[in-house]
C-alpha positions in Angstrom: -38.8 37.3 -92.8 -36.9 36.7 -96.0 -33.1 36.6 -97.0 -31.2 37.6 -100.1 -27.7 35.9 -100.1 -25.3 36.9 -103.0 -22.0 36.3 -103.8 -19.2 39.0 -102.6 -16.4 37.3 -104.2 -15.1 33.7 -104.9 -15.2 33.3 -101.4 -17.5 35.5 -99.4 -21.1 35.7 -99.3 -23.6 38.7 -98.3 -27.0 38.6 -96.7 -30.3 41.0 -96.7 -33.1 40.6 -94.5 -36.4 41.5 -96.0 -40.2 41.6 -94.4 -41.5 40.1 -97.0 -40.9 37.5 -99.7 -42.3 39.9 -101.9 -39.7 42.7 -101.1 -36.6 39.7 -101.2 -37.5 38.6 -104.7 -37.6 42.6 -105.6 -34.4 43.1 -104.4 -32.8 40.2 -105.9 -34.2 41.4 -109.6 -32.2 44.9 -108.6 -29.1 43.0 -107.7 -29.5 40.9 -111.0 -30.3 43.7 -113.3 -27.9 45.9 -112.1 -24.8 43.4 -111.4 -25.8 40.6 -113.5 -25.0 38.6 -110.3 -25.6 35.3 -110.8 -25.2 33.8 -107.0 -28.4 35.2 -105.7 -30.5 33.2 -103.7 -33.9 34.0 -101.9 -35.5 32.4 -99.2 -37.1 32.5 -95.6 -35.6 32.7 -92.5 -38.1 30.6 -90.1 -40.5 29.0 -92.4 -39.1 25.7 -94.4 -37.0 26.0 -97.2 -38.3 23.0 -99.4 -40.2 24.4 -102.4 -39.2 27.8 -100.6 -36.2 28.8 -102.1 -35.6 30.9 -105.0 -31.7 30.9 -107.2 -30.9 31.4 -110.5 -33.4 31.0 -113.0 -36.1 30.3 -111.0 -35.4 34.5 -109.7 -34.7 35.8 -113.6 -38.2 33.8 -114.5 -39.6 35.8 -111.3 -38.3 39.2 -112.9 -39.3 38.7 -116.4 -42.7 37.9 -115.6 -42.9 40.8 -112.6 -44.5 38.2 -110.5 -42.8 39.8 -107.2 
């Protein structure tokens, strides 16, 4: 399982839980695209989160290259 937390407003976050990481980081490029969000983050639920976790750059790299 795999989370997409984004930014609401200065001071409230959102979360989406996804199957895969697959279908997180796919969702995140929609959020992006669409909203031009910029406090998107991707990650998993159980597994750990070093070397795991996906924000910023690291997700618009993910989308330019449409390695999702």
């Amino acid at each position: 399982m795999w989370y997409v937390s984004y930014r609401l407003d200065g001071a409230n976050t959102g979360m989406r839980v996804f199957k895969t990481r697959e279908l997180a980081l796919k969702a995140a490029c929609e959020m992006i695209g669409d909203q031009g969000e910029t406090g998107v983050e991707v990650g998993p639920m159980i597994a750990a989160r070093e070397g795991n976790v996906f924000k910023g750059e690291e997700i618009r790299r993910v989308c330019e290259n449409g390695t999702t």
